[in-house]
C-alpha positions as CSV (number, residue, x, y, z in Angstrom):
1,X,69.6,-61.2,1.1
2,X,68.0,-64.5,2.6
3,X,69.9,-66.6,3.7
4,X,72.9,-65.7,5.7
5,X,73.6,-65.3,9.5
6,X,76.4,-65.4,12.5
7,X,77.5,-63.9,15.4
8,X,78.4,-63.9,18.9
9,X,75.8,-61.8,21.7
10,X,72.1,-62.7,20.8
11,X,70.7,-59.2,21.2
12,X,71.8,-56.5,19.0
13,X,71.2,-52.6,20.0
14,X,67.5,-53.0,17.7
15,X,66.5,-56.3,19.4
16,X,67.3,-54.7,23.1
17,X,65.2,-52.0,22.4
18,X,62.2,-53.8,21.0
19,X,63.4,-56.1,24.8
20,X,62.8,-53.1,26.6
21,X,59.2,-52.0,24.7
22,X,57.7,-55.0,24.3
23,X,58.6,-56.8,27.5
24,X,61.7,-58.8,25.6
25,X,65.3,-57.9,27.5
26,X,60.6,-64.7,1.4
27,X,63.2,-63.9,0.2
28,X,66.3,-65.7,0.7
29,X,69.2,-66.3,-0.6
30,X,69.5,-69.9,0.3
31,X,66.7,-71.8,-1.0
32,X,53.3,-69.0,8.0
33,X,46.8,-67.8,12.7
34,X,47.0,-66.6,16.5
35,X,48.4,-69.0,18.7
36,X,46.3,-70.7,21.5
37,X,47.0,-73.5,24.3
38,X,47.5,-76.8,23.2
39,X,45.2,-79.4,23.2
40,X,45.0,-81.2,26.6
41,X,46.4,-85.0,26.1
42,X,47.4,-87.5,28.2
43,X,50.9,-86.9,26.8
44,X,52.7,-83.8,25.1
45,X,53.9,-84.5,21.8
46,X,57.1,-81.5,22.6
47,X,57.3,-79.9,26.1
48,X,55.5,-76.5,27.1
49,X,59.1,-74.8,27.7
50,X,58.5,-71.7,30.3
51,X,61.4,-69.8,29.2
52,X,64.6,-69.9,26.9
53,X,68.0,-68.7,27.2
54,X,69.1,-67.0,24.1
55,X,73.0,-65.7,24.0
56,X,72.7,-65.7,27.8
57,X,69.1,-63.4,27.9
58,X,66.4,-65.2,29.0
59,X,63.6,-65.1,26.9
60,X,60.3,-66.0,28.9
61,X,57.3,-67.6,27.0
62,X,54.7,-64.6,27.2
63,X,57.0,-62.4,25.8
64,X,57.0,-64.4,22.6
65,X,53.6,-66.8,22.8
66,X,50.7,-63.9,23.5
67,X,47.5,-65.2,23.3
68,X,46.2,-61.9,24.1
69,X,47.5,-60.3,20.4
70,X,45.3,-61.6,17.3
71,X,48.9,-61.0,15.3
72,X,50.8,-63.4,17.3
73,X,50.9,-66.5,15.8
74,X,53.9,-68.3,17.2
75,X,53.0,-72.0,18.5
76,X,55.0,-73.2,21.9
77,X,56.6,-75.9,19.5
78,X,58.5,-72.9,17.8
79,X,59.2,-71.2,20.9
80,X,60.6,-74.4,22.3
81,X,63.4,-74.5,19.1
82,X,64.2,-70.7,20.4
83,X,67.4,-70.9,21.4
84,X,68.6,-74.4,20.8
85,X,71.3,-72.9,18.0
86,X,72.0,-76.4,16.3
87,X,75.0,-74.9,14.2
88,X,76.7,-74.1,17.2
89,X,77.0,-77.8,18.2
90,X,80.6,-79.0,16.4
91,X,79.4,-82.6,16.8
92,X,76.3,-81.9,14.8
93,X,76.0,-81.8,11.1
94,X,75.1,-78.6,10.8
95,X,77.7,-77.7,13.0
96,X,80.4,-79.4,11.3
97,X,79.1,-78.0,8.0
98,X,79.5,-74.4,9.1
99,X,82.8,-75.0,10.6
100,X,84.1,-76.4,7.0
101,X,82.8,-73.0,5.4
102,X,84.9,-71.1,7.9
103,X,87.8,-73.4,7.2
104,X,87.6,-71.9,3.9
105,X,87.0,-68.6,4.5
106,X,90.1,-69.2,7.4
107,X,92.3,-70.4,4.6
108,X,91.9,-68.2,2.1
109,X,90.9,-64.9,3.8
110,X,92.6,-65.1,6.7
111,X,91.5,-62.8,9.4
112,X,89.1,-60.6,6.8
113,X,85.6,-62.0,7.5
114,X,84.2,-61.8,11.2
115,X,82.0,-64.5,11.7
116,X,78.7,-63.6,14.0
117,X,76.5,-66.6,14.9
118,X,74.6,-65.9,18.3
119,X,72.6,-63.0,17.1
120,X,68.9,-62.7,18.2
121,X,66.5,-64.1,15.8
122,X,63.6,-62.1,17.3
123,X,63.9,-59.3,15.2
124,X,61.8,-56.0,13.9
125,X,59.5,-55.9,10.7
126,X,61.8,-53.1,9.5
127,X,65.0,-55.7,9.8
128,X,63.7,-58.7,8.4
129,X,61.8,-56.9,6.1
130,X,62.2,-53.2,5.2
131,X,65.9,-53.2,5.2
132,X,66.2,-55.5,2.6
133,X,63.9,-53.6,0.5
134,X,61.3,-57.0,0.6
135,X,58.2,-55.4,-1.4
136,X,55.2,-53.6,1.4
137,X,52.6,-56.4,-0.4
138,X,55.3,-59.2,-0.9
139,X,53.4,-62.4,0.4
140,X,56.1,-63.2,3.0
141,X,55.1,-60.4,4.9
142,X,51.7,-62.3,5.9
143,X,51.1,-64.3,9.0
144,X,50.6,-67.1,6.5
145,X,54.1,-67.2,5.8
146,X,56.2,-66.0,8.4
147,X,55.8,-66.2,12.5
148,X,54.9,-62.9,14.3
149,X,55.1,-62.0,18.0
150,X,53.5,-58.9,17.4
151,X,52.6,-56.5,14.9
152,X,55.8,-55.0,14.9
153,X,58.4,-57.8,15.5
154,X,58.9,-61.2,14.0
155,X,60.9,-64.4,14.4
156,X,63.6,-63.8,11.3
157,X,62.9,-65.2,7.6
158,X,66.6,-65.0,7.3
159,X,69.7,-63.8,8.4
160,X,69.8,-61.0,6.4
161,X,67.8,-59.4,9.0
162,X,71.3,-58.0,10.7
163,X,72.7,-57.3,7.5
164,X,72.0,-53.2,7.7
165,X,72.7,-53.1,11.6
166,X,75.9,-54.5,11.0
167,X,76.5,-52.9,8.2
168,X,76.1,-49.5,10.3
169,X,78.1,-50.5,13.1
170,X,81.3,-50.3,11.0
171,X,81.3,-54.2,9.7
172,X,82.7,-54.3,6.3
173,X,83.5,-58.0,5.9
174,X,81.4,-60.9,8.0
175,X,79.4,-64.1,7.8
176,X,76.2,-64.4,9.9
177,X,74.9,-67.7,10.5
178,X,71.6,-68.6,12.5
179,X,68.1,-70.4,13.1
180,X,65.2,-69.0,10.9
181,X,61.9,-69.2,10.6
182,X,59.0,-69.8,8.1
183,X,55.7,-71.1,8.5
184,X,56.0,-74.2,5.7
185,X,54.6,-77.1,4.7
186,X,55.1,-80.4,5.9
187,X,57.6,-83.1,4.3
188,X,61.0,-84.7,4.3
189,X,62.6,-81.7,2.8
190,X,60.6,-78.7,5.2
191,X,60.6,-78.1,8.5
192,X,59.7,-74.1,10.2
193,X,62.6,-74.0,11.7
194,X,66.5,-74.1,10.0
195,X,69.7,-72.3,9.6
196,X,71.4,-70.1,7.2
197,X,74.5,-68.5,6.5
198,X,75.4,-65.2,5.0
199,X,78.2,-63.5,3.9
200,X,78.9,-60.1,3.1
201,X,82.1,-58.5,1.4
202,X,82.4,-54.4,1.0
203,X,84.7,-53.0,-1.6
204,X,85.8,-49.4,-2.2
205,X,86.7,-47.3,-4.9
206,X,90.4,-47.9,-4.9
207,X,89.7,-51.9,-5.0
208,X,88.1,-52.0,-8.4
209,X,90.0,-48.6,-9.9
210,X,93.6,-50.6,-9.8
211,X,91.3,-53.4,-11.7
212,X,90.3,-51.2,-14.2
213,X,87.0,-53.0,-14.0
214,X,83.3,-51.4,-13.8
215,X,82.6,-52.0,-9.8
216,X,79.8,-53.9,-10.7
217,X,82.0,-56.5,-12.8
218,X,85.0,-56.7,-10.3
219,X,82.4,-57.7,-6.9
220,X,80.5,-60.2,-9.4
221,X,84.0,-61.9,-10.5
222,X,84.8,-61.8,-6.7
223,X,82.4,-63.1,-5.7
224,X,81.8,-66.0,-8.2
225,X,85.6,-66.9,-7.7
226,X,84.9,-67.2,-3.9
227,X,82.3,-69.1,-4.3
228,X,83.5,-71.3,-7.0
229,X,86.0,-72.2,-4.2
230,X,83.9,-72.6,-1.4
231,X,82.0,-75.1,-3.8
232,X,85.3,-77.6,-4.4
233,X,85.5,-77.5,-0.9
234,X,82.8,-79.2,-0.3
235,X,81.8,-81.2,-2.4
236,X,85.8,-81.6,-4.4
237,X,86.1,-81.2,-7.9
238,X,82.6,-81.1,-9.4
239,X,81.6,-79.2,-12.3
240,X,79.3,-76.0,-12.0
241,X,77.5,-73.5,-13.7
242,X,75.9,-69.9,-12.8
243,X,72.2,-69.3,-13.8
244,X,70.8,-65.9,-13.1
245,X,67.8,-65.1,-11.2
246,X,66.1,-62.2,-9.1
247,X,66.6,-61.1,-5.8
248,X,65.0,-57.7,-4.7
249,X,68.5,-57.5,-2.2
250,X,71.3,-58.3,-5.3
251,X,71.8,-57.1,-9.1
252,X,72.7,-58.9,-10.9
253,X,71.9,-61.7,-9.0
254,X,72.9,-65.3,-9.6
255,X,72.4,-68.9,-8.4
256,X,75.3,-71.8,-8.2
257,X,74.3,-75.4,-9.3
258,X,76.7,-78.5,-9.1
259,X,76.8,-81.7,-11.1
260,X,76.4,-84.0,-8.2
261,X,75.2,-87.4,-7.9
262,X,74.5,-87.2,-11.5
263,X,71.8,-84.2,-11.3
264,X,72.2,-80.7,-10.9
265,X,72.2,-79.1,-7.0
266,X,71.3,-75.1,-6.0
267,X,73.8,-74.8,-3.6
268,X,73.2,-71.0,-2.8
269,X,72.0,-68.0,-4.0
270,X,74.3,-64.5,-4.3
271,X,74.3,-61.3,-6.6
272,X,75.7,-57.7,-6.2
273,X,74.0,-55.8,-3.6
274,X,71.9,-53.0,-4.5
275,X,73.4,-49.3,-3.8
276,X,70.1,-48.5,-1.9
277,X,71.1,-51.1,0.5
278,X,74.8,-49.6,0.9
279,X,73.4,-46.0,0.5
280,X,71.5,-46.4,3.6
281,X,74.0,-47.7,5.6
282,X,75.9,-44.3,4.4
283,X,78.6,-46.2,1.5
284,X,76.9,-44.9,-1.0
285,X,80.3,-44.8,-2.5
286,X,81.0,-48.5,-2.2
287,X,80.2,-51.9,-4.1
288,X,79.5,-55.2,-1.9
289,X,78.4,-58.8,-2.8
290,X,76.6,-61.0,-0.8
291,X,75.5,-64.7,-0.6
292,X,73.2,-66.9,1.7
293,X,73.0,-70.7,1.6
294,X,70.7,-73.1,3.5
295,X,72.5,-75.3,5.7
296,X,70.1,-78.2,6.2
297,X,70.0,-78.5,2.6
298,X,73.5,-79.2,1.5
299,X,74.1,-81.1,4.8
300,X,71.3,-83.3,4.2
301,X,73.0,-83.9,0.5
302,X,76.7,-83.9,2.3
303,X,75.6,-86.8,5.1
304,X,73.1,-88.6,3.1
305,X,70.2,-87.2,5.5
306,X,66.6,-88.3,4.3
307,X,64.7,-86.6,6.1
308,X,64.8,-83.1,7.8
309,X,63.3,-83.5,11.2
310,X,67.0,-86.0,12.1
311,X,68.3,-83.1,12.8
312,X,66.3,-82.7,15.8
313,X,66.4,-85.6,17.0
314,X,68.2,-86.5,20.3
315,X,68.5,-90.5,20.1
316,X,72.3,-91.3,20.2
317,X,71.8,-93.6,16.8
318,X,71.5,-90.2,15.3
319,X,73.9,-88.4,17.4
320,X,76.6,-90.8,17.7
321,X,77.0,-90.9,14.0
322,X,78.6,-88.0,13.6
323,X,82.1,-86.0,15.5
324,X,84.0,-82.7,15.2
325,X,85.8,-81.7,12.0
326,X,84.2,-84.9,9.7
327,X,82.5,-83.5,7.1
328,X,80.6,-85.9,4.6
329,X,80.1,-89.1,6.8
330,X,77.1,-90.9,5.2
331,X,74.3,-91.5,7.4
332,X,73.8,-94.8,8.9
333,X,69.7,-95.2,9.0
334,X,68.8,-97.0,12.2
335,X,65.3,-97.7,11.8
336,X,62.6,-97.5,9.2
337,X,59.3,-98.1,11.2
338,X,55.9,-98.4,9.5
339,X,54.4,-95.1,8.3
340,X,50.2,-94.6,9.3
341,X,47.9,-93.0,6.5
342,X,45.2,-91.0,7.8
343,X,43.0,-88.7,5.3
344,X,41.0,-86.3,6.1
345,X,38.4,-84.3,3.8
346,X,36.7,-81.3,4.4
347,X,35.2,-78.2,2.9
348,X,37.7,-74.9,2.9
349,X,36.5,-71.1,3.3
350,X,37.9,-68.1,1.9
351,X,40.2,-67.6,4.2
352,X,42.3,-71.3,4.7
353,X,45.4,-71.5,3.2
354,X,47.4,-74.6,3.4
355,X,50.2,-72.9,6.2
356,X,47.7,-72.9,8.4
357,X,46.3,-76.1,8.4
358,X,50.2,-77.6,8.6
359,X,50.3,-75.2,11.5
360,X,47.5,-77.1,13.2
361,X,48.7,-80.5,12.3
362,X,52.3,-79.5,13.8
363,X,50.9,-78.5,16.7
364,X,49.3,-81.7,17.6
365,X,51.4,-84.2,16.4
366,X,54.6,-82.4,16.7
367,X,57.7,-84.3,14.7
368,X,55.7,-87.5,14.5
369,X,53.9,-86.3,11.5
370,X,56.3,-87.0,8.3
371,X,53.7,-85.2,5.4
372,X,51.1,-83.7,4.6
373,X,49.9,-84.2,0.8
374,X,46.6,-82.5,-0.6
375,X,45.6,-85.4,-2.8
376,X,42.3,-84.3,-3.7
377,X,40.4,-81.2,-4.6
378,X,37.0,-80.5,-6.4
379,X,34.4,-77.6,-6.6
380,X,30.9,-78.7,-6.5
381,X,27.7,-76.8,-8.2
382,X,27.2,-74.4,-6.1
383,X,30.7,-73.1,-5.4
384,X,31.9,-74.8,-2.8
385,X,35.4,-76.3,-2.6
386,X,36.5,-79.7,-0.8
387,X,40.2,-80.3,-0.1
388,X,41.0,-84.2,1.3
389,X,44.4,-83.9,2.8
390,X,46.7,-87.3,3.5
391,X,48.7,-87.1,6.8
392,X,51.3,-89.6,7.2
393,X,52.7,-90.0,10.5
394,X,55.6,-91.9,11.5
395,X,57.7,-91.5,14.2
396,X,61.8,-91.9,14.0
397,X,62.4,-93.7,16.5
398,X,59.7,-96.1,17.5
399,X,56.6,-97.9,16.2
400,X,53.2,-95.7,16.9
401,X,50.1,-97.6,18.1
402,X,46.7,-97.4,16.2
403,X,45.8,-95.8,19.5
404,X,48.4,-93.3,19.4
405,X,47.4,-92.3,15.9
406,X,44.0,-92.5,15.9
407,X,43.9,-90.0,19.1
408,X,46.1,-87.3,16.8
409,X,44.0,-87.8,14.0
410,X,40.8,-87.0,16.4
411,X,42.3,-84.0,17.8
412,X,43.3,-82.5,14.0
413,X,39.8,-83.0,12.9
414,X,38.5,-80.9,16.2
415,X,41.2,-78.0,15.9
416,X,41.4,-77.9,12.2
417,X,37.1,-77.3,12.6
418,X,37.7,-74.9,15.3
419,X,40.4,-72.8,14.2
420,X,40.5,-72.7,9.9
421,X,36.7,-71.5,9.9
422,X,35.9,-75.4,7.3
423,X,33.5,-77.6,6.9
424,X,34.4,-81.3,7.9
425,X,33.6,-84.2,5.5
């Protein structure tokens, strides 16, 4: 499952050992090119970060940014975010989001669900991937999709990475929230870094047998009535429906809308979890549910948040806005200064996909870029294919100089050249 994650000592037995071998001590539920230096300016857009503390391990830089391993492709503006845990901040809005979902798993199942939200999100392939029976040629295994540190380990795609570790180690009952990662593209609703949560419920034989229900039917009505009230919770008494979907992780599997602000809202994704899954955790005789919900996006619907990158910012306009235990206070904007258009064209290979020219742009620019649009594409006579790109960049706190913006632009057009293998226009 995708999108669900907490817990409290960032290292887990699997992420110590891949610590002590490699130098380190898309799916989801809730609905990614080697690294190199960055390019020398008189001014960093984000701060080269030497190390970050994770759960109390320090995590140093070479460890995760290798320029020495043509699979690493983790930028030092992800590595930066490593670490920064913004759902364990009760003043933030994602904080104060997932302390109202524990409310209501507090209220009404007191003392059943542990809650884990400090786990590592430097994980194995076989975690983020394998465990949760994600397809060997499923496209989110690429390094166009999701960050590697080496061929072997990955930054997490979604919490569901601990969801067979915990599972062994005796945890029948849990949420797991965390930071994930995905190599995206750029605009006010995506950023490569956010947070998920997950929960997990494991029933045995004697639940469903007093039921008299198939096991299948009794964890799908659970688990639609506990959702159904996690819904009203946050968002009062709004009318939903269920629409059914896919998941490789859940079957059936289902997805909860909302009638709110007079359109209908995915507010998460859930389903029965497949007896592989259990099977291999040894409960091959059990039946569990599980759901996963994407904080950013029903906070950003919750506060009135308009664009993504807020939640990373640090001015105290932003900050101030918001205090411990009030969820739903609508965003105050503070500013709104000019957006700068800058296009660029050129002519793509084989290989460019459009993760990796966001990459590039990202990691020049940083947050001051706000978009990028393809707004043009045509194939000439003989073959060859042009793609004209819009970047808007804007910054959300001040007003960027032609200067500023013309020095970006000039340093995209050199790395894009030099790194995606295109032709420029």
């Amino acid at each position: 499952m995708t999108i669900f994650s907490v817990q409290s000592t960032i290292f887990t037995r699997a992420s110590v050992a891949i610590l002590s071998s490699n130098g380190l001590n898309r799916f989801s539920f809730a609905s990614s090119f080697s690294s190199s230096p960055l390019p020398k300016t008189k001014k960093r857009r984000f701060p080269i970060v030497s190390a970050v503390d994770i759960g109390g391990v320090t995590v140093a830089r070479n460890d995760v940014v290798r320029d020495d391993d043509p699979t690493n492709n983790v930028p030092d503006s992800i590595f930066s975010k490593l670490g920064m845990q913004l759902h364990r901040r009760d003043k933030h809005p994602i904080g104060i989001l997932k302390n109202a979902i524990y409310d209501y798993f507090d209220s009404n199942y007191a003392k059943q669900f542990e809650k884990f939200e400090d786990l590592s999100p430097i994980v194995t392939t076989k975690q983020n991937f394998d465990d949760v029976l994600v397809p060997a040629d499923h496209v989110s295994r690429s390094l166009n999709d999701t960050y590697y540190v080496d061929s072997q380990t990955v930054l997490r795609c979604h919490t569901s990475a601990h969801q067979a570790e915990l599972l062994r180690e005796g945890h029948r009952r849990f949420l797991v929230t965390g930071d994930v990662y995905r190599r995206d593209s750029i605009d006010s609703t995506h950023y490569p870094v956010f947070h998920q949560m997950e929960g997990f419920c494991v029933f045995s034989p004697g639940d469903w047998n007093e039921s008299g229900k198939d096991s299948t039917l009794y964890a799908a009505e659970d688990l639609k009535k506990c959702l159904e009230g996690l819904a009203r919770h946050l968002f009062g008494g709004v009318e939903m429906r269920w629409v059914d979907t896919y998941f490789p992780f859940t079957e059936p599997s289902f997805e909860l809308e909302i009638y709110f602000k007079e359109d209908w809202l995915e507010v998460l994704g859930c389903g029965v979890t497949e007896q592989r899954i259990l099977k291999q955790s040894g409960l091959e005789n059990n039946v569990a549910w599980a759901f996963g919900l994407g904080l950013e996006r029903l906070a950003m619907v919750l506060f009135d948040i308009p664009d993504i990158r807020l939640f990373w910012s640090d001015d105290e306009r932003f900050t101030s806005q918001f205090k411990k235990g009030e969820l739903g206070v609508k965003f105050k904007p503070f500013s709104k200064y000019p957006p700068c258009y800058k296009d660029i064209s050129f002519w793509i290979s084989e290989s460019f996909t459009e993760n990796n020219f966001c990459e590039v742009v990202r990691g020049i620019a940083g947050d001051l870029v706000e978009e990028v649009k393809l707004i043009d594409s045509f194939t000439n006579k003989k073959g060859m294919t042009s793609h004209c790109y819009r970047i808007v960049f804007r910054s959300m706190e001040r007003s960027l100089t032609d200067e500023e913006v013309n020095d970006l632009q000039s340093k995209v057009r050199d790395e894009v050249q030099r790194k995606l293998n295109v032709e420029l226009r």
